[in-house]
N, C-alpha and C positions, 0 to 999 in steps of 0.2 A: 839173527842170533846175536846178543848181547850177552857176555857173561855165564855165556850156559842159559839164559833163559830166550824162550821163543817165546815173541811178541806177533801178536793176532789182528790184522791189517780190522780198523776200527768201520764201523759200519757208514752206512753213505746217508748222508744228511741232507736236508730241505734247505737250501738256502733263496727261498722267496715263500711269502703265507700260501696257504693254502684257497686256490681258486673256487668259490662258490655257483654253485651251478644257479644257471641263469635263469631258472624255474624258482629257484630261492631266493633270488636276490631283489626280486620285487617287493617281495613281504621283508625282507630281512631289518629295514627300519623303518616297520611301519609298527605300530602299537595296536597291540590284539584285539582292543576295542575299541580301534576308531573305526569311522563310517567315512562314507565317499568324499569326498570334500572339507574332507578335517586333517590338518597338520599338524603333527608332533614334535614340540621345541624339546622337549626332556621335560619341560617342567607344568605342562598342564594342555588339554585339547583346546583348540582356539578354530575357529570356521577363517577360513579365506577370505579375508575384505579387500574388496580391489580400494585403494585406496587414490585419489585424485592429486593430481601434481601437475606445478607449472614449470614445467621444463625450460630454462630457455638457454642451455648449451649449442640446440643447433640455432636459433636466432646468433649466438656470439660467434659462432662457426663463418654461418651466412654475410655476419656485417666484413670479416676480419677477410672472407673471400673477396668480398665487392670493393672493399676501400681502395683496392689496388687499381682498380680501371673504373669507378667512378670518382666521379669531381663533388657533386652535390646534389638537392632533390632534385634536378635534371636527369639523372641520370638512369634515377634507381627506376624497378620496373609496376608497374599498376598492378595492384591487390582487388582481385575480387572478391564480392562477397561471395565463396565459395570455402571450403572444408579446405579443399586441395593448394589453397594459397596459404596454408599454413606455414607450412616451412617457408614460406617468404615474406614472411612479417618479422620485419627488423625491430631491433629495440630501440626506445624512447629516443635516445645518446644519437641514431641515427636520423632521427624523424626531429628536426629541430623546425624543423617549416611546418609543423601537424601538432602544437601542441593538444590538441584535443582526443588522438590518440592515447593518450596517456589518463584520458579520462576511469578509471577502475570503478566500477559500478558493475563486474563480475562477481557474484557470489562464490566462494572457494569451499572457506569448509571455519566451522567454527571448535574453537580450539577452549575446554574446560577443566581446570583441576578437580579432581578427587574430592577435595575440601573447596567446598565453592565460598568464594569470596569476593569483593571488588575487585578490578585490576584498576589500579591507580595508574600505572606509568608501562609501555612498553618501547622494546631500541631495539634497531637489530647492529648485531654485531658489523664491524667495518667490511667483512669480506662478503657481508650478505648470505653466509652459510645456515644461520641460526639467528633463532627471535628470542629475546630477553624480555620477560614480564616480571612488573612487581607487586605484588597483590600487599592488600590489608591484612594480611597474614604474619606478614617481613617475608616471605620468600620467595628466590626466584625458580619459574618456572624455564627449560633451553625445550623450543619447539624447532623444528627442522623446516629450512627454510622450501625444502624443495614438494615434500612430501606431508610436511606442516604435522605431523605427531611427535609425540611427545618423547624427550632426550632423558632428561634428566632434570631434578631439583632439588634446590638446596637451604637450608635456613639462614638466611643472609644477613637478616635483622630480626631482635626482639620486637620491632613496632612496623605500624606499617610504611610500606615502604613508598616512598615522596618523587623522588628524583633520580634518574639515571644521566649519565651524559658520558659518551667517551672524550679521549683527548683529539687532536688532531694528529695528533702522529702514529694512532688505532693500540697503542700498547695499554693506556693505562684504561679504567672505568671508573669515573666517581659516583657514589648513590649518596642519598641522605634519607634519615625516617623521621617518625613521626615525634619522635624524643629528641631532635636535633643532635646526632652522631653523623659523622661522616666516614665513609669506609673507601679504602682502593684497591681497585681487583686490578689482575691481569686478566689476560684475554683466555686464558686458562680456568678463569675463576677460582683463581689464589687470592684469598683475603692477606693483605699484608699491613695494610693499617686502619688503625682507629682512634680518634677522638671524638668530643665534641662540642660543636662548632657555635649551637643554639642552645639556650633555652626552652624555646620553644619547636612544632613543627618547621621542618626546614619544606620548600615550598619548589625550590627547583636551584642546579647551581649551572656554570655556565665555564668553559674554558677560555682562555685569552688568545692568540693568536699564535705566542711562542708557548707555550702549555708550561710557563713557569708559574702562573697566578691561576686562581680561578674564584667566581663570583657565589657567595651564596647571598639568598632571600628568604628569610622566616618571620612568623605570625609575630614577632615581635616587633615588627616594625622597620629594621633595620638590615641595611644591606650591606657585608664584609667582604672584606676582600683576603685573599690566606694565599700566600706562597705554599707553592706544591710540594716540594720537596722536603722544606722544614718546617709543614704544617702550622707554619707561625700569621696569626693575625696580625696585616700590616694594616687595613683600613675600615672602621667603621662609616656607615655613610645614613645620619639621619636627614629625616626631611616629611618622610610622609607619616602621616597621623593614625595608620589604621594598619593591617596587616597586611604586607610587602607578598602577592602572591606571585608573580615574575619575577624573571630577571634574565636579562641574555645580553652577552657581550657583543662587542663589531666584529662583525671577520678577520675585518683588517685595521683597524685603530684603536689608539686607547680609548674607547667609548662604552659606557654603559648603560640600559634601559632598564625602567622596573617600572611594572604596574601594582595597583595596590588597592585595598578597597577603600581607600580613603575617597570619596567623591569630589573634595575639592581639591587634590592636588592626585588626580589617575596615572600621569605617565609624566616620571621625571627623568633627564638625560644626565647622567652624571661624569666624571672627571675621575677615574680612581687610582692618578696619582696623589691628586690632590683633595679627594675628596669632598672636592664641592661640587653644587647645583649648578651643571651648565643650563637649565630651558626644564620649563614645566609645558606640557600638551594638556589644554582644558579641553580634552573632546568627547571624553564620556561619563554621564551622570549615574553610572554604575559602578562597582567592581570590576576592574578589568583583571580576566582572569587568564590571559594568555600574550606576551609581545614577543615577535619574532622578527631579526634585522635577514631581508636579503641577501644573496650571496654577492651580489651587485656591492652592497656598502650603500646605496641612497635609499633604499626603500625601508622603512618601517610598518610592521602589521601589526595590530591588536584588535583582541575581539574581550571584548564585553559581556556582560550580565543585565544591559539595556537592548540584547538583540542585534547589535551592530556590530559589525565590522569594518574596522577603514584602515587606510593604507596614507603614509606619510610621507613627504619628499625631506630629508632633511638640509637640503642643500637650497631648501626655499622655506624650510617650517611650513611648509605649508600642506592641510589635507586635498591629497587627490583623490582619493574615490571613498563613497558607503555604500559600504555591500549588504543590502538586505533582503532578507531570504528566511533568516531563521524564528520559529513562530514562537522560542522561549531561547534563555540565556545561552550564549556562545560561548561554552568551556574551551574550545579545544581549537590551534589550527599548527599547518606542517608545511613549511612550503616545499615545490615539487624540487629534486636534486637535479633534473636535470632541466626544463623547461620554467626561467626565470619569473613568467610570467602566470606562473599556475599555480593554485596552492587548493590546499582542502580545510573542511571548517567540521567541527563537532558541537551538538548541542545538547542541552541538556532534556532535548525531548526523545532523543535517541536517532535522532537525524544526522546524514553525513551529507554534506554540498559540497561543491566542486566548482572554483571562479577562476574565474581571468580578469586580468586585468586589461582595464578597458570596456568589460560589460556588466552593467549594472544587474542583469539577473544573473543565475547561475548556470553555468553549461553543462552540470551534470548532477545525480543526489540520487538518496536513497532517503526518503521520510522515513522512513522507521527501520535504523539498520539495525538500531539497536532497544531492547527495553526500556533501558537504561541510561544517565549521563553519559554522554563520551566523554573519559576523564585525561586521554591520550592518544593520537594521531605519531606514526612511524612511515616512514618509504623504505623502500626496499634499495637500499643506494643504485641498481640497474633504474626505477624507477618505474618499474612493472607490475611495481604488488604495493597494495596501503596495508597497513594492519592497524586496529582498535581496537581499545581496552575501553570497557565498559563498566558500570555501576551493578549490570547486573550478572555479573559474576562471568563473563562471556568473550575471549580472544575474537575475534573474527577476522580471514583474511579477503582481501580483494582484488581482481585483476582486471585484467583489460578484454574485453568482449573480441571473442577469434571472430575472424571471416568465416560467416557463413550460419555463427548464430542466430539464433531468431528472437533471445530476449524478449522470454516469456515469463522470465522467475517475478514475484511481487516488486523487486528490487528495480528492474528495469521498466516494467509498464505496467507494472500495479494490475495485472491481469491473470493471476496466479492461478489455473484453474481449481475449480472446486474438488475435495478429497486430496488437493495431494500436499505431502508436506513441504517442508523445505530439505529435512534430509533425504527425502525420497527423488529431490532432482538430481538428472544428471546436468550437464553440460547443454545436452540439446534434449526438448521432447519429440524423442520419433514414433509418436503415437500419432502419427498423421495419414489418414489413409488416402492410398494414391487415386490419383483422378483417372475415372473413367474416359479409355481412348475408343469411340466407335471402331469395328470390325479386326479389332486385335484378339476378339477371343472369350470377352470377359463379358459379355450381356448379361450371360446365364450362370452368373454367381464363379467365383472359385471352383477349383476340382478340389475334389476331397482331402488328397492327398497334401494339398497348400492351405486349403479352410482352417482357420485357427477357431482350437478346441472352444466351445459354447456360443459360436455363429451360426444361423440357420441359415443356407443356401438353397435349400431345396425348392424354394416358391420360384427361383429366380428373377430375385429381385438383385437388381443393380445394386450397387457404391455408389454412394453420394458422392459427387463429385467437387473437389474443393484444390484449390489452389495450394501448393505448400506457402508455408509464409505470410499468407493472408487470414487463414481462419483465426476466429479466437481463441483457440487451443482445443485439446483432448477432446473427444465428444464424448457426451452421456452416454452411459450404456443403461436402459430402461426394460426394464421386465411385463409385459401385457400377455395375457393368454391370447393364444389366434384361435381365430373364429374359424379357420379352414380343418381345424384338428381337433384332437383329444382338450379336454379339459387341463390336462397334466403335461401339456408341451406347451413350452414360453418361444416366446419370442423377441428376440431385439427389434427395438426401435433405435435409430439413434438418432440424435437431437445434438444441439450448437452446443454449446459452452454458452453461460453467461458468463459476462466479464466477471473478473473480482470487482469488487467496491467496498467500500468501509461501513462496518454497521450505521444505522440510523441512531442518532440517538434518540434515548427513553424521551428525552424532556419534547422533543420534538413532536413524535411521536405519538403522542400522549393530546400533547394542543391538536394536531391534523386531523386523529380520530372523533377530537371532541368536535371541532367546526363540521366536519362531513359529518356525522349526526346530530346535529340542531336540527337539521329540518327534519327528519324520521322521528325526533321525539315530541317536537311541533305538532305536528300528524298525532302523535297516540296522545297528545293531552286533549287534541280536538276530540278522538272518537269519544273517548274517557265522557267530555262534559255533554256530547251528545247524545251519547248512553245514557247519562243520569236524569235529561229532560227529557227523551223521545219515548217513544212506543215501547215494546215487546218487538228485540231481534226478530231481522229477517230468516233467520234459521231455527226452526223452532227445534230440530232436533239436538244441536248444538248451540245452548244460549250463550256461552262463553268464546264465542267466536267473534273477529273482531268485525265492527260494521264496515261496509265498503268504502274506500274513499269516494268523497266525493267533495267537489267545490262548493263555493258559494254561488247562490241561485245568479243568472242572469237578468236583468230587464232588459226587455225588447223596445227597441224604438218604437214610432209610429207605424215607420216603412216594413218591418220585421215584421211587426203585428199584423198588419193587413197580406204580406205574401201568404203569414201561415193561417189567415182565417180562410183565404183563397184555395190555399191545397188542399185543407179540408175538404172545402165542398165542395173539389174534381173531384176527390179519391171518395166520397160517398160518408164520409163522417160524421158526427153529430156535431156542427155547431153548438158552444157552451153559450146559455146566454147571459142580456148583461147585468151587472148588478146595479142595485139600486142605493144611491147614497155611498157609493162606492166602498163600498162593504165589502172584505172576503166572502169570495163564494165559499160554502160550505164544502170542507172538504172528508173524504171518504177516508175510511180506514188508513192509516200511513202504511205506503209500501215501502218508503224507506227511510228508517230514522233519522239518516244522514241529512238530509232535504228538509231546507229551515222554513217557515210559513212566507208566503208572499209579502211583502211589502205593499205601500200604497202608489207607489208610484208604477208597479207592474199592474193594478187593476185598473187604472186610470188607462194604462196603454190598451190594455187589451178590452175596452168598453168603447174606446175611441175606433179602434182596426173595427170590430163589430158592426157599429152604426155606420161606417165607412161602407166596407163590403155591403152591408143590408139596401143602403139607398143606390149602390153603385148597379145590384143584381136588381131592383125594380125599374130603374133608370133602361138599362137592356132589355127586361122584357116588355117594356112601355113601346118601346121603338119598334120591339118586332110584332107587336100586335096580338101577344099571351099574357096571361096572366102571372099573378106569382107563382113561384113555384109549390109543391104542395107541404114543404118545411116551412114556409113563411105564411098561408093561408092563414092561418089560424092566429095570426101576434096582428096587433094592431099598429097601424104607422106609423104609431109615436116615436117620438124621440129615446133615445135610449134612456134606460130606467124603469119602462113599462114591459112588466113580464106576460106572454101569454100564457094560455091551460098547457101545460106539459105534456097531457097527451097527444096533441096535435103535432107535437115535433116527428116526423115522419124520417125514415131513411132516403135517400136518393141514391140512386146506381147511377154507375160511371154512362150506363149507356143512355139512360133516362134523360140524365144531364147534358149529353153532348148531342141526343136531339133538340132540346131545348133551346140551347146556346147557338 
């Protein structure tokens, strides 16, 4: 009681929300019309995509365990090719005795804007979190380096965009476009300046060693040098005749290299205190459209628009290696960050190779990674992942092939099975059915309950038994009706895989079909003119039917002739007799168009075989003390040319003849 007034003790309050019963709280944010397998952001239904990622946190885990009690590759433990040796595959930085690990010719996932357009240039940022692309747009695209979709992008430049490069000390970003402006970001992608630098395309620029200068190269011919800080040109540097397409500094000295498409003066080394011509390289009769120095400091790379690649010692001028491999111009190459001796090359047929130094083919590639030019080659500073920007409008990432794959994709053995796409692989094809193990169970097909829907088990028929790893992928699946059932019940067959292989081409194609038809059409010009001299077809119900083949007639020897006038007169035949004046004997109705008239040299043989046999069977039965036989009675002895009465040519039976003889 205050004041005379009575105060009313206040009612009792909630002090935590109110608990939702747990029959409610399943539905409670979920959106009224979604279905199974669909999640709600607030801002529209999207289906669940498992999305592919190269992890490699426990690779840095694993080296960062081992350093401590291993010494070097002595140490470390043997990798199976198995799935389960995953988690013990180290990264590059640890495998410095295996460059060829680091080969990537793993397909990942390919990476497209919205607004499809070239990608000129791609970098990934210094910590490896994120890929930076520059498209013919001016924009850049930030792709995720782990999970590789897409971050964010931004309009960077009104032209297209040319050149990216960070500094050495990962804070600043220089880009250049197609208008010759220069811009510098931070690692935030804060635009904080602009000028510019060209009249023309700028073509690629390059940092100095202390990040106070740095290099640009444009279609103009001419290569500048500009203080970073006060954006001020201290050096122009002419020399070359044609458009200045490289340019990249020493790691470690004042030195600078540009190639150009001038063909008499390709790779010049320059001085850009001074800006003069230290050494012209006369080594390619192309545009050299890409040079890159080692992190070494003696090695020099350029590749070419004549197909070539070579590699330079500068501490002798001299070229050590030509690397050739690519079947059109070498746009692009990267060397590896961490294995000195590795690097990768792009071309403009959409091909990625993979060399080392010291062998003249290449120890790894994809022919056709891409549609399009490779117009830009990036590592992943780990040195686990390539990435390539294409001509045709296409990001793509790449990695290193796990233990236990079977490097089935196009990319790998060019054995891509039929119907499947590229986005439809996964990692591995585990479409591989397991080998039949005698008395485990399995003679008599699957039990039902494991039979995968649209298989027929009931005949018990076995599984084809196949090796993992060895066959050539997925099998056909073929639909036949079975003979043992309904008209309306199919049956699988299953059948190999053919390999992939590259279409034939049309031009090819085209000649192979025609040679393997000359002789078929050979044949129908023959019947054609046989038709038009011979008889009335042998078919008289169908005249348009084509005559039989047939060769050209034989002549019989002397020796031939005389066997076949002999068999005759075992087998009871009518002796033909001979002609006179060596005339064709008149012949009978043609029974077959095809069949051309005798020749003179086949009535000759068989007039001669005749008189042979004739004096040969009188000579026999002179000896045995009979007469002639009664086919010969009636012809008189002459010599051949004299015809007897024709009705006198009598049959002889086999038996007749072999009392006689």
């Amino acid at each position: 009681m205050d004041g005379g007034v009575a105060t009313q003790p206040s009612p009792q309050r909630f002090f935590h929300m109110p608990r939702i019963p747990q029959y409610q709280k399943q539905n409670f944010y979920r959106h009224p019309t979604a279905q199974p397998g669909m999640a709600f952001d607030g801002k529209r239904m999207r289906k669940a995509v498992h999305r592919r990622t190269i992890d490699y946190n426990a690779s840095c885990i694993k080296t960062l365990q081992n350093r401590i009690w291993q010494r070097d590759y002595r140490d470390m433990r043997a990798i199976q090719p198995d799935n389960s040796y995953l988690t013990d595959l180290p990264l590059p930085f640890a495998m410095g005795h295996n460059p060829i690990n680091a080969v990537t010719t793993k397909f990942v996932r390919t990476s497209t804007n919205k607004v499809r357009c070239p990608i000129f240039v791609v970098r990934w940022t210094p910590e490896g979190r994120r890929l930076v692309t520059g498209a013919s747009s001016g924009e850049f695209t930030l792709w995720n380096g782990l999970t590789f979709n897409f971050e964010t992008i931004l309009q960077a430049h009104e032209f297209p965009v040319r050149t990216m490069t960070w500094s050495h000390n990962d804070m600043w970003m220089c880009t250049g476009d197609h208008a010759g402006y220069i811009k510098y970001w931070q690692s935030n992608m804060n635009n904080v300046k602009m000028f510019q630098a060209h009249k023309e395309a700028i073509r690629e620029a390059s940092f100095c060693p202390t990040d106070n200068k740095f290099a640009t190269c444009s279609d103009d011919g001419t290569v500048r040098i500009w203080d970073f800080m006060r954006c001020h040109e201290e050096r122009i540097l002419r020399g070359h005749g044609a458009d200045v397409r490289c340019v990249d500094w020493h790691p470690q000295k004042s030195l600078l290299v540009s190639g150009s498409k001038d063909s008499q003066q390709p790779v010049k080394l320059w001085d850009p205190k001074s800006g003069l011509s230290l050494a012209t390289l006369h080594a390619h009769k192309s545009t050299v459209m890409e040079a890159k120095w080692n992190q070494n400091g003696n090695w020099l790379l350029t590749a070419s628009r004549d197909h070539l690649i070579k590699l330079f010692d500068i501490r002798m001028m001299k070229e050590m290696f030509t690397f050739r491999g690519h079947k059109k111009e070498a746009t692009a190459i990267a060397w590896h960050p961490i294995h000195e001796n590795l690097f990768s090359s792009g071309g403009s047929d959409g091909g990625i190779l993979f060399w080392q130094v010291g062998n003249d083919k290449e120890v790894g590639g994809m022919e056709q990674a891409h549609e399009g030019m490779v117009w830009s080659l990036a590592w992943h500073p780990l040195g686990h992942i390539l990435c390539s920007g294409s001509n045709d409008h296409t990001t793509k990432f790449w990695t290193r092939n796990r233990p236990g794959d079977k490097m089935r994709d196009k990319y790998n053995l060019n054995i891509l099975p039929a119907g499947t796409s590229e986005d439809a692989l996964e990692y591995d094809d585990e479409s591989v059915n397991a080998p039949l193990i005698p008395g485990m169970g399995l003679e008599h097909g699957l039990p039902e309950h494991l039979a995968k829907p649209g298989r027929d088990d009931e005949m018990g028929e076995p599984m084809e038994a196949s090796i993992p790893g060895l066959d050539s992928g997925a099998h056909n699946q073929q639909y036949h009706p079975h003979h043992h059932h309904q008209q309306h019940h199919q049956h699988q067959i299953i059948q190999k895989k053919v390999p992939y292989a590259k279409p034939i081409p049309a031009q090819f194609k085209k000649q192979w079909e025609k040679q393997k038809d000359a002789p078929l059409l050979e044949r129908e010009k023959e019947h054609e003119r046989a038709k038009e001299h011979e008889g009335p077809p042998m078919n008289p119900d169908n005249p348009n039917a084509p005559p039989p083949l047939m060769s050209a007639p034989i002549i019989p020897t002397f020796e031939q002739g005389k066997q076949i006038a002999m068999q005759m007169l075992l087998s009871g035949a009518t002796l033909p007799p001979p002609n006179v004046g060596n005339q064709p004997p008149p012949q009978p109705q043609a029974q077959n168009p095809g069949m051309k008239q005798p020749v003179m040299p086949q009535v000759q043989a068989q007039n001669a075989a005749y008189a042979s046999v004739q004096a040969q069977i009188k000579e026999n039965m002179a000896t045995m003390g009979q007469g002639p036989p009664p086919m010969m009675r009636g012809m008189p002895p002459g010599p051949p040319g004299q015809q007897g009465p024709p009705g006198q040519q009598g049959q002889i039976g086999r038996a007749s003849c072999r009392e006689r003889v």
